[in-house]
N, C-alpha and C positions, 0 to 999 in steps of 0.2 A: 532909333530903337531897332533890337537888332532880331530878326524873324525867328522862331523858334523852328528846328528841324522836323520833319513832319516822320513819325515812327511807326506812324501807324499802319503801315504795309511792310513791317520787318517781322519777320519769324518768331523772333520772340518778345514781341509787343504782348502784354496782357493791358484792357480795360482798366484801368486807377479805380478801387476801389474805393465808398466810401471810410475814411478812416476813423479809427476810434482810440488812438492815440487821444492823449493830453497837448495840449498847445506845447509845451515844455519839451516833451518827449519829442515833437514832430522838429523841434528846433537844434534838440540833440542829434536828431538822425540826420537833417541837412547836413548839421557841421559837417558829421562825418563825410558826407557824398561830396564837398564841397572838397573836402581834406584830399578822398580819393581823387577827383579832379584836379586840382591842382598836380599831384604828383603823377597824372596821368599825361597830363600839358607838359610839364619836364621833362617829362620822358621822352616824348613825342612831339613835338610842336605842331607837326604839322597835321596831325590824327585831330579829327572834329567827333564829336559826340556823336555821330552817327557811324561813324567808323571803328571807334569805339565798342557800341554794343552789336555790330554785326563784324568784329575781328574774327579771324580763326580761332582762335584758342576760346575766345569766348563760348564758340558755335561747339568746338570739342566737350567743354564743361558742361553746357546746355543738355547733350546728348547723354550723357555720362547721369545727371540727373535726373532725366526719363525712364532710364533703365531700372530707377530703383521704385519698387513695388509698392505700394502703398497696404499700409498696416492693416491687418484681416479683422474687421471687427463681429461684433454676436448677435448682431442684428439678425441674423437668419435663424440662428439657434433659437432668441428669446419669441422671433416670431410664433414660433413651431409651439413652444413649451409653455411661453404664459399665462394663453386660458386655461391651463389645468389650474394655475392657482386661486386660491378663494381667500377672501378676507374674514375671517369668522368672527361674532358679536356675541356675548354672552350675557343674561343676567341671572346676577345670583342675589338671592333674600338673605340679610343678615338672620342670625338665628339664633347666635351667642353675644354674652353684654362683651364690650367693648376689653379687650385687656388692659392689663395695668402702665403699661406706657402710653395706653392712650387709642392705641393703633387696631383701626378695627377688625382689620386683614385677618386670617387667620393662615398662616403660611404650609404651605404641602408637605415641604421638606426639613430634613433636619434640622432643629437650632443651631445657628454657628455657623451653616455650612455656606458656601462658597454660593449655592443654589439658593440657598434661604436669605442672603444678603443679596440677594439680585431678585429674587424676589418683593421684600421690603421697599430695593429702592425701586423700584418701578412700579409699587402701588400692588392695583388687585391683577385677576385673571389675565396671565400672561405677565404681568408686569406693567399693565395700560394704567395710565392714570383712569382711574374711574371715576364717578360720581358715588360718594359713599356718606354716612350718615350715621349715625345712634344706632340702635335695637330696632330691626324691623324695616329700615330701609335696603333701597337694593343698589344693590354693585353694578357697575357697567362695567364690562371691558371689551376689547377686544384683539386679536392674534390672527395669525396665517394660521394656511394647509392648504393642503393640495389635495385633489381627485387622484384615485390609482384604480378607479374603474369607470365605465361609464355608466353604470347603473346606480351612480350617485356614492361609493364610498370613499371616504376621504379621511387621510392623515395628519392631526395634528398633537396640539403638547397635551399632557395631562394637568398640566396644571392653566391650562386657558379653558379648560371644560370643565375641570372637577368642580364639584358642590352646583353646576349652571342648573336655574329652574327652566333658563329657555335661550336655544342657541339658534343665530340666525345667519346663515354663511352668501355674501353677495359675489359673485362671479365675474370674473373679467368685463363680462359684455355690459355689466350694472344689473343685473339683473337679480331679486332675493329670496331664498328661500328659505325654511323652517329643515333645522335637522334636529336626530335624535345622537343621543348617546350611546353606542353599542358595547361599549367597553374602553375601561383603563390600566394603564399599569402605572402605579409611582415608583418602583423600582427605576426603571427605564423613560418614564415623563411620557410617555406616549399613552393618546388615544384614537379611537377608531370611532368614526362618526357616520351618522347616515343620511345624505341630503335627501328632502322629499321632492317629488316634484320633476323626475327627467330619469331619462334612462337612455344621452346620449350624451353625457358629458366629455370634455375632453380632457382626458388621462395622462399620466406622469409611469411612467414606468422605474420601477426602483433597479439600480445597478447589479452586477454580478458581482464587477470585482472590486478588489478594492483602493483608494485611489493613492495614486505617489504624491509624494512629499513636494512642491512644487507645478503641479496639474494645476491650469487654469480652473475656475470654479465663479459660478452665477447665482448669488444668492437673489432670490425674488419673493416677495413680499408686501406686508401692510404698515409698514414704519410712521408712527406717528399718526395712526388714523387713515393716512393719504391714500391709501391704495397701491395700487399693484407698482410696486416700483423694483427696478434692477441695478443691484448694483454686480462688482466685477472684482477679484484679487484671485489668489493664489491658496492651496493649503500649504499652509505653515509645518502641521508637525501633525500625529495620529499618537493614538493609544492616549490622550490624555487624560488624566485624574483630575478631576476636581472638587475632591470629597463631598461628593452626593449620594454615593454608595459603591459597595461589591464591585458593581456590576458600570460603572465608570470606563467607557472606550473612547471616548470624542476623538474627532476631528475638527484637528483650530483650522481655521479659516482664517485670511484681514479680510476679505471682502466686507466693506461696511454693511454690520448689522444693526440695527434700532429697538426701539420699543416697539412692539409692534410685528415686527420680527417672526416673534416665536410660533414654534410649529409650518414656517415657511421650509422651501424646501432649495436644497444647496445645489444644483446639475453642474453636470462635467460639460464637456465638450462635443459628447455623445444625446447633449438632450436627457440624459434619465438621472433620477436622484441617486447622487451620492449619500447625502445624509440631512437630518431633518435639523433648522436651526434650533435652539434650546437654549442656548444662554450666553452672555457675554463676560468677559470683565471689562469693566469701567471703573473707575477713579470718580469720573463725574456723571457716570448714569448714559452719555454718550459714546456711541461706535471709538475705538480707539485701535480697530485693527486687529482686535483678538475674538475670536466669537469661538464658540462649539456647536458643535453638530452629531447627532448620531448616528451610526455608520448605517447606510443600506442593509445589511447581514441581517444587523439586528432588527430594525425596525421590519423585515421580511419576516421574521420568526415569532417576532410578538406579535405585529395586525392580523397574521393567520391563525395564531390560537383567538385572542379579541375577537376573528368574525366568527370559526368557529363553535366556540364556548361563553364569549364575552369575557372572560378573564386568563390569567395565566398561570401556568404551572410548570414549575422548577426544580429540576434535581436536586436533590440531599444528600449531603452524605454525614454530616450532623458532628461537626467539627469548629471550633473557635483556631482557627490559621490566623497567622502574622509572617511578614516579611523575614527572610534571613539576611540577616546583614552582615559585612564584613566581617566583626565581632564575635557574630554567633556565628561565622561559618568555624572561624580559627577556634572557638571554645568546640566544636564537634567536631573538629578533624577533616573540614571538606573545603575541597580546593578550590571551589571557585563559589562565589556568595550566589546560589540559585535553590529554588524551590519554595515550597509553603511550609512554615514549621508547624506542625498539630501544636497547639496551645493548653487544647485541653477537648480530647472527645465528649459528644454530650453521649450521657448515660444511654442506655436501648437504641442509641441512634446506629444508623448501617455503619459507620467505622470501627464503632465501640464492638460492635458483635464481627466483625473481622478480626479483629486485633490490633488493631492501632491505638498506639499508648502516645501520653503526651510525651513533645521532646522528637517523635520521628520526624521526619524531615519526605513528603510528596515531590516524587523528584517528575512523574508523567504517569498521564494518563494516559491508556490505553495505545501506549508505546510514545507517545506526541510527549516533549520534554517539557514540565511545566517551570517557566521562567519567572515568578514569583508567586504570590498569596492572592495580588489580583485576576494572574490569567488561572487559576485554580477556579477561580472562583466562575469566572464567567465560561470559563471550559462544563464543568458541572451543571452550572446555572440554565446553561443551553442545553441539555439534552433533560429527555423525558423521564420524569418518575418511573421506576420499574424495571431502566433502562441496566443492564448489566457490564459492570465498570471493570479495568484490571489496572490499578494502583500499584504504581513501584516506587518504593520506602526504602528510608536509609533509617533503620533501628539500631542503634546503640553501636552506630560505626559498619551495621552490616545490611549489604541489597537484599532485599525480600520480596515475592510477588504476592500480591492480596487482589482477591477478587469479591467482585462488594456488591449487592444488588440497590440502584439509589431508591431514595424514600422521596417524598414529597417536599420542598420548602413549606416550612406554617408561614400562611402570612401576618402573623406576629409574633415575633422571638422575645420575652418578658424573662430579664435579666433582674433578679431579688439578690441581695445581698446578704454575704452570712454572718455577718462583723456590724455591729455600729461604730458610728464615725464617731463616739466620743469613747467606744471602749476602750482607750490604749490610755484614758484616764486614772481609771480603774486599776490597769497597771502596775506592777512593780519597775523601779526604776532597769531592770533589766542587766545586761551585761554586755561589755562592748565587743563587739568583733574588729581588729585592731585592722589598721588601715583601709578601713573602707570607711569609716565614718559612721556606723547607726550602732546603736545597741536594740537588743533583740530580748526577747525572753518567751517560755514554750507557749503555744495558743492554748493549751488547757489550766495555765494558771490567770488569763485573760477569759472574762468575763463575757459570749458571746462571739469570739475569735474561733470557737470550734474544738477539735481536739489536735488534728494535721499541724504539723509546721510550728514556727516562728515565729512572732508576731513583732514589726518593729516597733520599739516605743519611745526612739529619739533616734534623729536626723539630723547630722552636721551641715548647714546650709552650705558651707564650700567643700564638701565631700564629693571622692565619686558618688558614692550612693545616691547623693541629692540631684548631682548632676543627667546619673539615669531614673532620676522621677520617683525615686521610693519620697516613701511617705509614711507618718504616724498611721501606723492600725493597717498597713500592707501587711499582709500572711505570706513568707517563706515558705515553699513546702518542698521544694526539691536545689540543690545544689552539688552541682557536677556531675547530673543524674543519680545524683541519692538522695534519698528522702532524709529529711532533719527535722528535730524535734528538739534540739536543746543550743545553745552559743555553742558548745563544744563540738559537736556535728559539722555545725558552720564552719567553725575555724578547720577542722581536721579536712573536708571537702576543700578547701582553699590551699592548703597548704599539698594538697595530693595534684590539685591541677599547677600550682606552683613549683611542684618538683618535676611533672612535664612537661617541662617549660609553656607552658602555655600561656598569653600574654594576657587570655580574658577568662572568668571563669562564667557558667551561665546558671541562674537561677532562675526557677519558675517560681513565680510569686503573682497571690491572688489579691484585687485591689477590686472593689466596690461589686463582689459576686464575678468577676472577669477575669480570667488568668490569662498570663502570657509570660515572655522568658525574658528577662535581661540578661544582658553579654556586659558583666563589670571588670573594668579590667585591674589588674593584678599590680601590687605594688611589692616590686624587685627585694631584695634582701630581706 
């Protein structure tokens, strides 16, 4: 039998590992070594396995993969940062019967909305599965936040605390205390909480700037109950919408995010929060790499109205804005698809007593270019009632400066409608307007349609018209920026935009008390 070489005084000996390979696997890798051997003996004959692994070239490679640095990991970062965060516990008393599907949740956010289905499926407060019941029982749930002082205030979601009759946040070390509610916003999903019980917490500092597209990013939180857990990924994209209102800015993240999740907070690299998490998409309820967050900016502007007042207040300037899109840039004569299109100013509101008529086009505020309806909005949104604006307007193909003083946001805007939905019954079969597909007839020979405009009273399901969303009992009231009252209006404004050459014509038309403008495009000869 033949002595094995003794290697274990060569430089690059390491200790044999125990292995955790599969028997199979471990048979695979012989072959290989065995493969390498042989055609190492070919080579060589007269090279022994110790010569072998202390050859030159070997000892060159060796050195070669010393020099390479070993991967920087966040252990130092998450050290520093993760007692700020706290696991928060909520219960809340049911207090309404059960609704009609069954489900006894009663959701914060829009029906439909992207927020409200992430909601549902994640159950109660925050989205935790709770403990829930009939009339009268209580909800358990629970979410993240984090300290941003050390005298116990802390940030998490609006919707892991709203409706709580008792909130109870546990602290890195395990340790639990009782806090109160200081304020919330649903606009924004944020709220501001007050631990009792300490006044030397350790704190999270919110960012200044804001972050790039690819920045490393540490989401930490309460996933699935478990407690403080970290995970690690990249921001994906910012500015995202995910129809939960106006005021929609997120930052996507992959860093896996959870149930449990919400109100946790996102840090850079820097140790301070980029943005607070709030919600994900899933498919199946689980992390899939896409999460939102909202941005430090904001979350800085609302917790300091919350401590100071307990709630928030938002510029007005008391306007129904929509997107300009391609369509309706070419139906107004403007070069590139940018701005808020005024929809319809509200009555006494500060635009309406400026001058802004429906149809202008908000191209910037206070000199800053606004690049559609959403940054309009949250441009506004964030400065103070009272606050003195100067608005630059494209009316009727011309720049204008208006200067506006904002009003307050109500916090409930109550949208009544002037039409019933069955009045285009009532109807006369109306009169067709040729290639576009609806017929039409005046709103004051409709019943409830008003006295303005048009009313349609049929709709060709493969028509353009159908195609831009008109509907039985939609009111016409302006087309090509002029006002119509009869089919002949109609047709004569279509054929005026068709002799300039225009390829879209734009119609304001009112639908369930809401107006806004469609861009229908024009059919040639």
């Amino acid at each position: 039998m033949t002595d094995r070489p003794d290697l274990t005084n060569l430089p690059s000996y390491r200790q044999p590992r125990r292995s955790v390979f599969s028997a199979r696997k471990i048979a695979l890798l012989a072959s290989v070594v065995a493969g390498l051997g042989i055609a190492v003996h070919g080579f060589s004959p007269s090279t022994s396995p110790a010569d072998l692994f202390s050859s030159p070239a070997h000892a060159q490679v060796n050195n070669e993969v010393k020099k390479v640095e070993r991967p920087i990991g966040f252990a130092d970062i998450v050290e520093r940062v993760k007692p700020s965060v706290i696991s928060v516990k909520v219960n809340i008393k049911e207090k309404t019967a059960s609704n009609d599907d069954g489900d006894d949740s009663a959701s914060p956010f829009q029906p439909g909305s992207p927020m409200e289905r992430f909601f549902r499926r994640f159950g109660g407060p925050d989205g935790f599965p709770g403990q829930r019941g009939g009339r009268g029982r209580v909800v358990q749930g629970q979410g993240s936040g984090f300290f941003i002082s050390a005298d116990g205030y802390a940030v998490t979601n609006n919707h892991v605390v709203d409706g709580a009759d008792k909130v109870e946040v546990t602290t890195d070390d395990g340790k639990t205390y009782s806090a109160k509610v200081i304020g919330t916003d649903q606009r924004t999903d944020l709220a501001l909480i007050k631990v009792e019980g300490g006044s030397s917490f350790p704190f999270a500092k919110l960012a200044d700037g804001k972050p790039r597209i690819g920045d490393w990013v540490l989401a930490v939180g309460n996933p699935f109950g478990l407690g403080g857990t970290v995970t690690a990924g990249i921001v994906s994209a910012s500015g995202r919408d995910i129809g939960n209102g106006p005021y929609d800015d997120f930052i996507q993240i992959d860093a896996p995010v959870n149930k449990g999740n919400s109100g946790g907070p996102a840090f850079n690299t820097d140790g301070e929060v980029m943005g607070v998490n709030t919600a994900i998409y899933s498919p199946s309820g689980g992390s899939v790499g896409i999460a939102f967050s909202i941005p430090a900016n904001t979350v800085k502007s609302v917790v300091a109205q919350l401590k100071d007042k307990g709630s928030v207040s938002r510029g007005w300037i008391g306007v129904q804005i929509q997107p300009v899109t391609s369509d309706i840039a070419d139906s107004l004569g403007m070069k590139k698809a940018e701005g808020a299109l005024v929809a319809e100013p509200q009555k006494d509101g500060p635009a309406a007593k400026a001058g802004i008529e429906s149809g202008d086009v908000i191209t910037s505020v206070n000199g800053e270019s606004v690049k559609d309806a959403r940054e309009l909005a949250r441009t506004i949104g964030g400065m103070a009632p009272g606050a003195s604006v100067k608005l630059n307007v494209l009316h009727k193909g011309q720049d204008k400066v208006l200067n506006l003083t904002l009003g307050q946001l109500p916090n409930t805007v109550e949208a009544k409608a002037d039409i019933d939905n069955d009045s285009g019954k009532s109807a006369s079969k109306g009169t067709d307007v040729p290639k576009l597909g609806m017929t039409v007839a005046p709103a004051n020979s409709v019943a409830g349609a008003g006295k303005d405009g048009v009313v349609v009273t049929e709709v060709d399901p493969k028509s353009a018209a159908a195609e831009r969303g008109f509907k039985e009992g939609d009111v016409i009231l302006e087309v090509g920026g002029k006002s119509v009252s009869t089919a002949g209006d109609v047709r004569d404004a279509i054929n005026t935009a068709r002799t300039d050459n225009k390829n879209s014509v734009l119609m304001r038309v009112k639908s369930g008390g809401q107006s806004r403008f469609v861009a229908v495009p024009i059919a040639k000869g």
